[in-house]
N, C-alpha and C positions, 0 to 999 in steps of 0.2 A: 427201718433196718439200718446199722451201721453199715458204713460205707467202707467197702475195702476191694483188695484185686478181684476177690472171686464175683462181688458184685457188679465189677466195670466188667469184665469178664461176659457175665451173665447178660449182662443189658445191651451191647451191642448189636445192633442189628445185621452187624455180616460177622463171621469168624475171625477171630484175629488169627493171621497166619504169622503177623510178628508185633511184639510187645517189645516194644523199647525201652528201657532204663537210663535215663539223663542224670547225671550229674552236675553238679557246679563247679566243682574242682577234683583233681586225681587224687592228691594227698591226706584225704580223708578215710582212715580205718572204717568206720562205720558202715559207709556206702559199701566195699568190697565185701562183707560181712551179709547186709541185709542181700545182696546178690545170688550169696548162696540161700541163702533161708529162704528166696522166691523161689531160686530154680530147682530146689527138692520138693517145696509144696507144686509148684507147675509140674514138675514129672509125671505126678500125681493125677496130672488134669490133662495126659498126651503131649506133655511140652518135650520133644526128640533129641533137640540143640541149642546152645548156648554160643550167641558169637559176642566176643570182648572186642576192644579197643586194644588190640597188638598186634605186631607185626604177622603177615598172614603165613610166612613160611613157617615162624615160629607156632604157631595154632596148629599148622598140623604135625613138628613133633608132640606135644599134646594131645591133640587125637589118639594119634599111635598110641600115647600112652596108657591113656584113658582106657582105649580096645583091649586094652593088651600087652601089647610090644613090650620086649627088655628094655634095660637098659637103667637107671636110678631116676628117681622125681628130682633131683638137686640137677642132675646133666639137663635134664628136660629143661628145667627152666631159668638155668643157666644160658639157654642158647636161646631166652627169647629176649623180646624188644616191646615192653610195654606190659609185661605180666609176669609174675614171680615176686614181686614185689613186696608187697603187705602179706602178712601171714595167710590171710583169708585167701591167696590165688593157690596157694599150697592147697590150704583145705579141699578147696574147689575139685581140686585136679585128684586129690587124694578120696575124696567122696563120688565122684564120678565113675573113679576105677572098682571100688569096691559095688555101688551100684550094678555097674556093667556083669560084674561078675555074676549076680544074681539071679540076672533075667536073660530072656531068649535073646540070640544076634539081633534077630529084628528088632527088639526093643532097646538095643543101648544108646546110649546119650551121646552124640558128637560135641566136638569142642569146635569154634572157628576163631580164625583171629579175622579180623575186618579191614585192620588199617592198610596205609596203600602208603607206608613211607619206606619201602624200596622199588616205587614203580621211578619207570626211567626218568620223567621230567621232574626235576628238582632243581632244588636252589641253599648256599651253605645256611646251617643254623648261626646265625650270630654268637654264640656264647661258645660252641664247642666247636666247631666248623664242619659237623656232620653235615648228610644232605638231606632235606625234605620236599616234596612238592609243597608248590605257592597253596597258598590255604583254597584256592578255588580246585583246582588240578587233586589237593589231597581228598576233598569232599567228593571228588567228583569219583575218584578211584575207591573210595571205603563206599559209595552205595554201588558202583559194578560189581563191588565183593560182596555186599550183603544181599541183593538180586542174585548171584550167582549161589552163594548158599542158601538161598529160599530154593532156585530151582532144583537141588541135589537135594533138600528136605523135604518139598512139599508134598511127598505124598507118606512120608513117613511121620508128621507133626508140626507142630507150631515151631517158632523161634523166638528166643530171649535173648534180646541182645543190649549191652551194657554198655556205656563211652558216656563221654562228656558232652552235656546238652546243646554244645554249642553244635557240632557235627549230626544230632540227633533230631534237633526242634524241625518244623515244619519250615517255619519261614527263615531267612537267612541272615537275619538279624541287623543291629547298623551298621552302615558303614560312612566312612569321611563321606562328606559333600561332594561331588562328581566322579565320587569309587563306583565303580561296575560294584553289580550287586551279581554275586555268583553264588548259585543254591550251595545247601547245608544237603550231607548225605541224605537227612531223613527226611527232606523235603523233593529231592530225587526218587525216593523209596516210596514214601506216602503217594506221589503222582503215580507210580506203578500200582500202588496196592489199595489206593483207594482205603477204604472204612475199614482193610482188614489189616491197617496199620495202629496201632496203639501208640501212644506216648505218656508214659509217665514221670515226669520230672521230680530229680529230689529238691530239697530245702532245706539249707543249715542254719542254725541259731550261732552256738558259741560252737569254738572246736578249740582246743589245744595242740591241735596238729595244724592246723594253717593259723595259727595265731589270732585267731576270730574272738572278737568279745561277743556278750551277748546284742546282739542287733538293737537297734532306735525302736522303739512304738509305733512309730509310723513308719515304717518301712514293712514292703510287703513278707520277711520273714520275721517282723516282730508282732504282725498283723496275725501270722499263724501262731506263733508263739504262745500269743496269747488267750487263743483260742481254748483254754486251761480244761482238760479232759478227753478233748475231740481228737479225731483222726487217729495215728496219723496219715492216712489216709483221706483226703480231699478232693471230692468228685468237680470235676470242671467249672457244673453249672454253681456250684457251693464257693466258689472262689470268687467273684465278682461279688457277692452279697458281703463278704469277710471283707476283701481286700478294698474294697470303695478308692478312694483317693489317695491310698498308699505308695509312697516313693520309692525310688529305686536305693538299695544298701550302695555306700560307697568307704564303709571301715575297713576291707579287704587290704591286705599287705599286695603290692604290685607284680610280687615271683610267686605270687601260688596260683594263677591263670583261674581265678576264682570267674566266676559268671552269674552275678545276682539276680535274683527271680524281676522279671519287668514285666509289662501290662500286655508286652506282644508274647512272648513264651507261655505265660497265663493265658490267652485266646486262646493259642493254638495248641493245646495240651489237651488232654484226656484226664487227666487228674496231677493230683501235687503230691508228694511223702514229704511230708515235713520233719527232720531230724534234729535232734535238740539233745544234744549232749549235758548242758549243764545250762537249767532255762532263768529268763533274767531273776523268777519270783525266788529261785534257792541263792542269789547271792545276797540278800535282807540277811538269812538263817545266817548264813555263813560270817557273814558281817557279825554278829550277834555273838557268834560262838568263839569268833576271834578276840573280843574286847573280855573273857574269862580269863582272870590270871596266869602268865605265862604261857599261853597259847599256844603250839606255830601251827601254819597249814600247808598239807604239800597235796600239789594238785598232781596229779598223776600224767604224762605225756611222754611226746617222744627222747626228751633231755632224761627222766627220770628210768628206771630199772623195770619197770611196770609194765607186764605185755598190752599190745595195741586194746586188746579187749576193756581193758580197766582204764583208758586214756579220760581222763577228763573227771574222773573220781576224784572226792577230795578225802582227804583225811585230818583227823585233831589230835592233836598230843599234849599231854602236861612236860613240855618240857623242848628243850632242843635237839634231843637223841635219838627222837623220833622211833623207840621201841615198840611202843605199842599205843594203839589209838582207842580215844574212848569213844569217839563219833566218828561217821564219816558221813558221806553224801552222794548217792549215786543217781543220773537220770537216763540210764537205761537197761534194759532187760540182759540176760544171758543165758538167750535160748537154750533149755536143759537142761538149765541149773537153776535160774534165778528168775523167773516172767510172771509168778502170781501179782503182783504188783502193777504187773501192766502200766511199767513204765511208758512203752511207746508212744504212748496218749502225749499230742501236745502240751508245754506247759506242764509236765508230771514231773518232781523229781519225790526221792524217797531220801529222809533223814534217818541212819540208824544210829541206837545209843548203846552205849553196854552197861548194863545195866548190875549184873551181878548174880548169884544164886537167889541170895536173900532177898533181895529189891525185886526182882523178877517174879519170886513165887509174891511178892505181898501188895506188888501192882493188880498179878493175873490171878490169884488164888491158886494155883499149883506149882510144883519146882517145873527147872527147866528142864528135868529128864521125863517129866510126865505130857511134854508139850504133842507129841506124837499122838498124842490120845485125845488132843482136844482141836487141833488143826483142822479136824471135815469144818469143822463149826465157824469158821474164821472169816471174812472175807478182806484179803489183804489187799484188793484195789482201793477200796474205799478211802476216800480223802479226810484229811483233816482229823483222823481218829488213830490213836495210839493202837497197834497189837504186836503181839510176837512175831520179831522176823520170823520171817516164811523157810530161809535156810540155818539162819543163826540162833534160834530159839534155846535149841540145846545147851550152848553155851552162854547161855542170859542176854542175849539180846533181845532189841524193844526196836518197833522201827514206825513213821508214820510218812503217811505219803501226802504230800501239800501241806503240811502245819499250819496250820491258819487259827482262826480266831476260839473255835471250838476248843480244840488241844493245846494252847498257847500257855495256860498258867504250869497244865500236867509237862508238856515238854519243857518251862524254864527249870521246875524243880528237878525231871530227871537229867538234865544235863550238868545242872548245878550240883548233885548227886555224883554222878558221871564223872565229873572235872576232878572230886575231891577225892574220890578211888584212884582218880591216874595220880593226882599230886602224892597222895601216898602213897603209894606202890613204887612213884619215881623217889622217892624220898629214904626207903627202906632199900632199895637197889642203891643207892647212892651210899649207905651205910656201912653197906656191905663189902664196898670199894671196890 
């Protein structure tokens, strides 16, 4: 059976009354994204409340809003401290409310915020000269607040609750040589709730938003990387056979409070999500596609016009105008639009080519307007094998997911194909003045 939440879910031996989602760092679209996508499938499963990693007065205008109350989602979340952020806290808040609508009082969804950085003991932030408590006093105040929202939830459902793994993991992590070792919230929480605590930590590869390449081989997220097919989903005891002798990442930029997966966070975990925006095997392809005449490539991120959802997509152009692309690259899903592919699999990326009317029907044996009639038949996860995009079929696209040895002669001809279409097409625009 693949391994995924409903089955860590299912195999526990006591109920999870809270399932924790760890992060490695804040700055990652993705994460805030796959959040929602849990906490609509867990609603599903009795899951009541959702508490983040923000300031907790601000959580409950959200509540309010969530329930009900006047007032605009922009004001809402204009007045918090830790959420509003990424597009995805918008959606969150904006799916929440529509949910609520739906269903009986008793069943609607609370929001909580967790963190404890306006409780009284504090000290200034260096850079800004806000005030926060000492990182022991903050941990210690976000699990009073996460105990305290277990006990207003626990008769009405489980809790999903989001933050950064450093505040989340069980155990407290290093610290200098004769530092007091002062517990991590979730390892405060965990001592309360025993086996009906869950932890599941993410895992980043490459991001474009925290300037991450793709990870070393031997590091424990190049370890999952490579894992080419699997997950993303990683059940605990499956981690120690994968990860072996794998070292801890140190390519992380210094200001993104990144937190790389290590060998203590892997024990004490429940399982891993491994995320892989753009995995090391698609930068060969991309290598490849850039050395065709005139090339350029533009990755998609936070400097470019591209919403957060498309971050880390690349694109090919016959030209520097960058009008219109005859390939691009993407290595993940977008739930309700684009997931036959099943990218989320470790190590997955998808190459799409444009391929044309003509080239299209004499690849697949029919035009691209008769693709709708031949799609039951398809199976678009399947590796290494050329077929019709899954959403772009209509308009002559061709797409494969992992190119590898099998599709390798058919993919150089159609992109060699591909290239000669954009050079023309840029060349008859350029004519045209």
């Amino acid at each position: 059976m693949e391994f995924d939440l409903d089955v860590l879910l299912q195999s526990r031996t006591h109920p999870v009354e809270v399932l924790a989602l760890g992060t490695p760092a804040p700055g990652e679209p993705a994460f805030p994204r796959l959040r929602n996508q849990i906490f609509a499938r867990l609603a599903e499963r009795g899951f009541r409340s959702i508490a983040v990693e923000c300031d907790r007065a601000a959580g409950l205008a959200v509540d309010a809003y969530v329930r009900g109350a006047g007032g605009t989602l922009d004001d809402v979340l204009a007045a918090g401290r830790g959420f509003g952020g990424p597009a995805a806290d918008r959606e969150l808040v904006e799916w929440m409310r529509a949910y609520n609508e739906s269903v009986p009082p008793d069943e609607r969804l609370a929001f909580h915020g967790f963190d404890a950085l306006r409780e009284s003991t504090t000290v200034p932030e260096p850079a800004t000269g806000r005030t926060s408590p000492p990182a022991g006093a903050r941990d210690v105040g976000m699990a009073r607040n996460l105990l305290d929202v277990r006990s207003r939830e626990e008769r009405r459902g489980p809790t999903l609750v989001f933050g950064h793994t450093r505040h989340l993991r069980r155990h407290p992590g290093p610290r200098p040589a004769g530092a007091d070792v002062d517990p991590s919230a979730g390892a405060i929480v965990a001592d309360a709730l025993g086996r009906r605590y869950a932890l599941v930590v993410f895992s980043l590869g490459a991001s474009a938003a925290l300037r991450l390449a793709a990870p070393a081989d031997d590091t424990f997220e190049g370890v999952l990387g490579a894992a080419t097919g699997q997950g993303p989903v990683f059940a605990a005891g499956r981690l120690a056979e994968l990860a072996g002798p794998a070292r801890v990442r140190t390519d992380a930029p210094a200001d993104q409070d990144y937190l790389p997966l290590a060998a203590d966070t892997l024990a004490d975990c429940d399982a891993v999500w491994h995320v892989d925006r753009f995995p090391a095997a698609a930068a060969a392809v991309a290598a490849r596609i850039r050395e065709l005449p005139g090339v350029t490539e533009q990755q998609a991120g936070p400097e470019t016009p591209a919403p957060e959802a498309a971050w880390d997509e690349r694109f090919f152009f016959a030209g520097s105008e960058r009008r219109r692309p005859f390939a691009t690259m993407v290595g993940h899903d977008s739930p309700g639009f684009d997931e036959e592919s099943r990218l989320d699999r470790a190590g997955v990326y998808r190459l799409n080519i444009e391929l044309g009317r003509a080239a299209f029907e004499e690849e697949f044996g029919y035009p691209p307007r008769e693709f709708a009639e031949h799609r039951a038949g398809i199976d678009f996860a399947l590796l290494d094998v050329v077929v019709p995009h899954p959403v772009y079929a209509a308009q002559g696209w061709a797409c494969v997911v992992n190119p590898g040895a099998a599709s390798s002669a058919r993919v150089e001809r159609l992109l060699a194909s591909a290239h000669q279409r954009a050079v023309e097409r840029e060349q008859r625009r350029a004519q045209r003045g």
